[in-house]
C-alpha positions as CSV (number, residue, x, y, z in Angstrom):
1,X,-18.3,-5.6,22.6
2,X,-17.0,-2.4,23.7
3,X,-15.1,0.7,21.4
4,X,-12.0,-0.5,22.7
5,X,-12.1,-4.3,22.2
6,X,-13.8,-3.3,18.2
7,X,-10.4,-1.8,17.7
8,X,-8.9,-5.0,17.4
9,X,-8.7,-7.7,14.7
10,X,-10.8,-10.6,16.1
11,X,-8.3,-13.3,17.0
12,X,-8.2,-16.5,14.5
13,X,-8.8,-14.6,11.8
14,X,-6.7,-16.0,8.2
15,X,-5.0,-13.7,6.6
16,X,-2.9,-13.9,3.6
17,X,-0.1,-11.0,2.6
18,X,1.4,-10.2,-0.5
19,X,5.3,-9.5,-0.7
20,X,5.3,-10.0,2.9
21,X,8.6,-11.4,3.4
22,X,10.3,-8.0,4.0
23,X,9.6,-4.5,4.8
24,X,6.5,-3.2,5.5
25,X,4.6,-6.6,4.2
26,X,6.9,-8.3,7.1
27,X,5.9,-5.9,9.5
28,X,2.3,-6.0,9.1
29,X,2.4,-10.3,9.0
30,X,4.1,-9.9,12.4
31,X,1.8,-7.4,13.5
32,X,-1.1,-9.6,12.5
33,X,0.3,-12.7,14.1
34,X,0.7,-10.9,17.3
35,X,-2.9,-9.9,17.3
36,X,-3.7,-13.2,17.0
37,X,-4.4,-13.8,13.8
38,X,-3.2,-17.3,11.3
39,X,-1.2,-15.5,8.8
40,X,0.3,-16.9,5.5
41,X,2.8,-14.6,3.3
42,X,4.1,-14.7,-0.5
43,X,7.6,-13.5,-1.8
44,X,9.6,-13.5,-4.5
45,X,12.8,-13.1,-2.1
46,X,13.5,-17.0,-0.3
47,X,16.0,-15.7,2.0
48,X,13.8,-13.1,3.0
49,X,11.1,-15.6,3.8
50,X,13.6,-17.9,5.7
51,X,14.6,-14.9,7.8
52,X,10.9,-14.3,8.5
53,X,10.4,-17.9,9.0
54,X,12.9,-18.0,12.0
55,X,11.4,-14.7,13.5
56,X,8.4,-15.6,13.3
57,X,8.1,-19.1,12.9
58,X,3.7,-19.3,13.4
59,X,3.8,-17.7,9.7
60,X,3.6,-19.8,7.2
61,X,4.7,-18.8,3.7
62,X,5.2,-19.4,-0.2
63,X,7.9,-18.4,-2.7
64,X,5.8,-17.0,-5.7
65,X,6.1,-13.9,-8.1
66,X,3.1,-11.8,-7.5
67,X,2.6,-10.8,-11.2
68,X,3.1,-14.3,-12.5
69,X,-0.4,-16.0,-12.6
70,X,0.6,-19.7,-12.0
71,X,2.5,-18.7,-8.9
72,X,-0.3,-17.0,-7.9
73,X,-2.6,-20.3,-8.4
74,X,0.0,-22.2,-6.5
75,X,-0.1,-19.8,-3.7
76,X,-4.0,-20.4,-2.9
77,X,-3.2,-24.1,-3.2
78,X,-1.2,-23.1,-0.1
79,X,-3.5,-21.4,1.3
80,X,-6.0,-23.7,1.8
81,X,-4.0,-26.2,3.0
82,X,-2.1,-23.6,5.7
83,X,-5.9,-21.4,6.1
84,X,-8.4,-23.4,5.2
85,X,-10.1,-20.2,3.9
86,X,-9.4,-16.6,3.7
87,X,-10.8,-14.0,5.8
88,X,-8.3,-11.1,4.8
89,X,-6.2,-10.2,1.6
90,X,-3.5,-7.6,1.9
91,X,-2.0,-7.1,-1.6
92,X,1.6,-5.2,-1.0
93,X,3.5,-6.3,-3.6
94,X,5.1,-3.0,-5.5
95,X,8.3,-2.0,-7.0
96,X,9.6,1.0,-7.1
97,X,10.0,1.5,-11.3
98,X,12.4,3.5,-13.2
99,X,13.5,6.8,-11.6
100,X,14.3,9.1,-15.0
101,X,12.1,11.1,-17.7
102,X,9.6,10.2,-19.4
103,X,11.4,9.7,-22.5
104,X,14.2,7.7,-21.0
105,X,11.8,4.9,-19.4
106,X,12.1,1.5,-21.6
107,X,9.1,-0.3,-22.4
108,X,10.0,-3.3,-20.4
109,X,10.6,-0.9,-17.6
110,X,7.0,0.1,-17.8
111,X,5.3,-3.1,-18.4
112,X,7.8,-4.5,-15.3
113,X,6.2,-1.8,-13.1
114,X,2.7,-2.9,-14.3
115,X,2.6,-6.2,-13.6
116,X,4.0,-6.3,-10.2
117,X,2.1,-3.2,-9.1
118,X,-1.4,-3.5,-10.7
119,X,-1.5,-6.9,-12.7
120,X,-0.3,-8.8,-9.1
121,X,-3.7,-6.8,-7.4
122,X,-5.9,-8.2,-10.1
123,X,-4.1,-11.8,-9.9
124,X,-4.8,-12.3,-6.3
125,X,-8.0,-10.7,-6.3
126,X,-9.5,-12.7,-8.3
127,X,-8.7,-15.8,-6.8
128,X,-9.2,-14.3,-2.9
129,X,-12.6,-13.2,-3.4
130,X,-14.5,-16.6,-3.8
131,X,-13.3,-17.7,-0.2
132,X,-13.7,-14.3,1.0
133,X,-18.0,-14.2,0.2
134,X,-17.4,-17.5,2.2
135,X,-16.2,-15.6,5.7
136,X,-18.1,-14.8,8.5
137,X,-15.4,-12.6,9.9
138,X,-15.6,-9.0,8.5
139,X,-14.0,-10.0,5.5
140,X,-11.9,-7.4,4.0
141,X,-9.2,-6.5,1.4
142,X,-6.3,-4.1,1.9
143,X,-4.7,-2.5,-1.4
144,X,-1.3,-1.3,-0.8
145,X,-1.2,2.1,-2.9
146,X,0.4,4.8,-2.2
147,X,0.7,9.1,-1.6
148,X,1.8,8.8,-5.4
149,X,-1.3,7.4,-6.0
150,X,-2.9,11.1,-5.1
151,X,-0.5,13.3,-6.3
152,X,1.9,13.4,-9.5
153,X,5.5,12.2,-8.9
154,X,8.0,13.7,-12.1
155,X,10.3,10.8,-13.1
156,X,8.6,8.2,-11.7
157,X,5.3,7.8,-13.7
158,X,5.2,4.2,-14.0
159,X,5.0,3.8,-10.3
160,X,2.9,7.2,-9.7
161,X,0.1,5.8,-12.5
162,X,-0.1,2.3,-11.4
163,X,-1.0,3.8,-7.7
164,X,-3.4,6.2,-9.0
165,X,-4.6,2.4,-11.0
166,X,-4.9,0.4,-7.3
167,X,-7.1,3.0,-6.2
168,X,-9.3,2.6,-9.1
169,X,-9.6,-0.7,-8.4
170,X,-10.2,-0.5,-4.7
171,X,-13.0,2.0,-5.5
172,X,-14.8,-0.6,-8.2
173,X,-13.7,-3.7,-6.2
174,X,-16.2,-1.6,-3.2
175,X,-18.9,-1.1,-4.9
176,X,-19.2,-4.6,-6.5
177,X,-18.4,-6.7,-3.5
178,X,-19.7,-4.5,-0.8
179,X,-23.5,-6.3,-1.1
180,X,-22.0,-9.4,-0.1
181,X,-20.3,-7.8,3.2
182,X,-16.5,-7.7,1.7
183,X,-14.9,-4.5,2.7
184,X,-12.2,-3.0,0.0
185,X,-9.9,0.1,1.1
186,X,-6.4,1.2,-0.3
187,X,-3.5,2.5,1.9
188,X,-1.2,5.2,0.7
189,X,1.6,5.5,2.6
190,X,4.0,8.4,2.5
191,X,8.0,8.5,2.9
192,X,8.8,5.4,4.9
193,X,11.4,5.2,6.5
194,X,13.8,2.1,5.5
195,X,16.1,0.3,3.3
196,X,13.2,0.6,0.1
197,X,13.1,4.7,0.5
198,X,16.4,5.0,0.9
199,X,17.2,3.6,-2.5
200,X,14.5,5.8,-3.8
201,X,16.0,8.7,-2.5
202,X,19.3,7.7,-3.8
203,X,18.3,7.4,-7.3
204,X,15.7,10.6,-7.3
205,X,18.9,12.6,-5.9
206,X,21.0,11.1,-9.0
207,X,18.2,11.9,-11.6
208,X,17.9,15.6,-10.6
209,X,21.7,16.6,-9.7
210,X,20.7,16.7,-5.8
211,X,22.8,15.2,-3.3
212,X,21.4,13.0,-0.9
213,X,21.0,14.6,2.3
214,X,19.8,17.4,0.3
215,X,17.1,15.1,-1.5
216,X,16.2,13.1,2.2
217,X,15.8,16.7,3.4
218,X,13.4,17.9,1.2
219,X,11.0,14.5,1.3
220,X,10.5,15.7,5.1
221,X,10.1,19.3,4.3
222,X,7.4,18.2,2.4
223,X,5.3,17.0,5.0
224,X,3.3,19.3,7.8
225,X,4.4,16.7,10.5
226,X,7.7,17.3,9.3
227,X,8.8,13.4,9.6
228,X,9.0,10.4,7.7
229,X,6.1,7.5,8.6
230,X,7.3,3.6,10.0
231,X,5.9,0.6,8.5
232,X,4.2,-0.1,12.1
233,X,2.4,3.2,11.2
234,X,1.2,1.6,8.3
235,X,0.8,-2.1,9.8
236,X,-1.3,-0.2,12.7
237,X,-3.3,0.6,10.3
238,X,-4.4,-2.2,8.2
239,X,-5.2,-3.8,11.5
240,X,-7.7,-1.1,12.5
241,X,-9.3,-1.7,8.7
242,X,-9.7,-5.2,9.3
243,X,-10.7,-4.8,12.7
244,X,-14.8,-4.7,14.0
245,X,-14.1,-0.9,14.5
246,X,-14.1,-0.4,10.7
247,X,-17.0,-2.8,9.5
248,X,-18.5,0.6,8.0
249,X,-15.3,1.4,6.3
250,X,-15.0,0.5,2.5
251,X,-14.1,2.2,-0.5
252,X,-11.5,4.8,0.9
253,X,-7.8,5.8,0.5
254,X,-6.6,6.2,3.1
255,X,-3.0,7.9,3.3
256,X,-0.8,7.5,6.3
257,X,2.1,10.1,5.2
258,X,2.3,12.7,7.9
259,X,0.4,14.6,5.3
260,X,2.4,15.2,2.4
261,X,1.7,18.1,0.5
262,X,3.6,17.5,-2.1
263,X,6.3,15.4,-4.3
């Protein structure tokens, strides 16, 4: 095998995606599907898995809430029959939380930002790792964290500790299953650029008396490329960490944020 043919995700390979109906979960299912791979996705959001369904109708999919664990359980039960094993995990489900201070944040915001952004990487870990000691394929797991999950983020701490949580987890889930050849790595992407950071924008700008532009603005001044990322940034790479090129990469967050300096 050559450097360049390493670089890409050996074809046939099963992968299964969290909250990949939409967004950057959709893109990297496409992206995936495209290199070949037999993908299956999970969503909360039907419409946004029909939509998928018709763009890409190879993908198979279920409806499930990620930070529910009987929906989980029912989405391995589709997994085996779509997969018939597992040879990849990306876990993307997130929300974004409450945007406001500390003190104004409701309880049932802060568990609601738990569940989906931590509990749903514990759910479907659990349940992915048994088939994944079973691969033969440079089995890996992908934790979607983010550039909040390195730096702090003022009024939005739910989301900015349950990052800094996933990459806890990546780090233990790499030590423990590393001896049996399963790779674990986080992502933490940056500002990307969409639908999803546009509302965040919106609401940061209303919390601190900022206007929009103003607020979008200063996200990119923040950076030292001086740009917001794409979710094919981010798609491109989770397929390099679950391609041969990166069987000697495990255990590492990596951010894909045009370097951020700060939020």
């Amino acid at each position: 095998m050559t450097v360049l043919d390493s670089l890409r995700p050996t074809p046939g390979l099963r992968v299964l995606i969290t909250a990949g109906g939409s967004g950057i979960g959709a893109t990297i299912a496409r992206a995936f599907a495209e290199a070949g791979a037999h993908v299956h996705v999970c969503d909360i959001d039907r419409s946004a898995l029909d939509r998928l369904a018709t763009e890409a109708p190879k993908i198979t999919s279920s409806v499930a809430d990620a930070s529910i664990a009987q929906d989980v359980d029912l989405v391995f039960d589709d997994v085996r029959g779509t997969l018939g094993g597992l040879d990849v995990l990306v876990n993307n489900a997130g929300i974004a939380g409450p945007t406001s201070g500390i003190e104004a944040i409701e309880a049932a915001q802060w568990d609601r930002t738990v569940a989906v952004n931590l509990n749903s990487h514990f759910l479907f870990a659990r349940r992915a790792v048994p088939l994944l000691k079973e691969s033969q394929a440079n089995p890996s797991i992908v934790l979607m964290s983010s550039v909040a999950g390195r730096l702090g983020y003022a009024f939005r701490t739910p989301y900015a500790a349950t990052k800094w949580a996933v990459v806890g987890l990546m780090k233990s889930l790499a030590v423990e299953l590393g001896p049996r050849g399963v790779r674990v790595n986080a992502i933490l992407p940056g500002t990307v650029e969409g639908e999803r950071m546009n509302a965040v924008i919106a609401a940061r700008a209303a919390a601190t008396g900022r206007s929009v532009e103003a607020m979008r603005d200063e996200y990119v001044q923040k950076t030292s490329l001086r740009r917001m990322v794409t979710a094919q940034d981010v798609a491109a790479m989770s397929l390099f960490l679950c391609s041969p090129a990166a069987r000697n990469v495990s255990g590492q967050a990596i951010s894909v944020d045009a370097n951020l300096e700060t939020l």
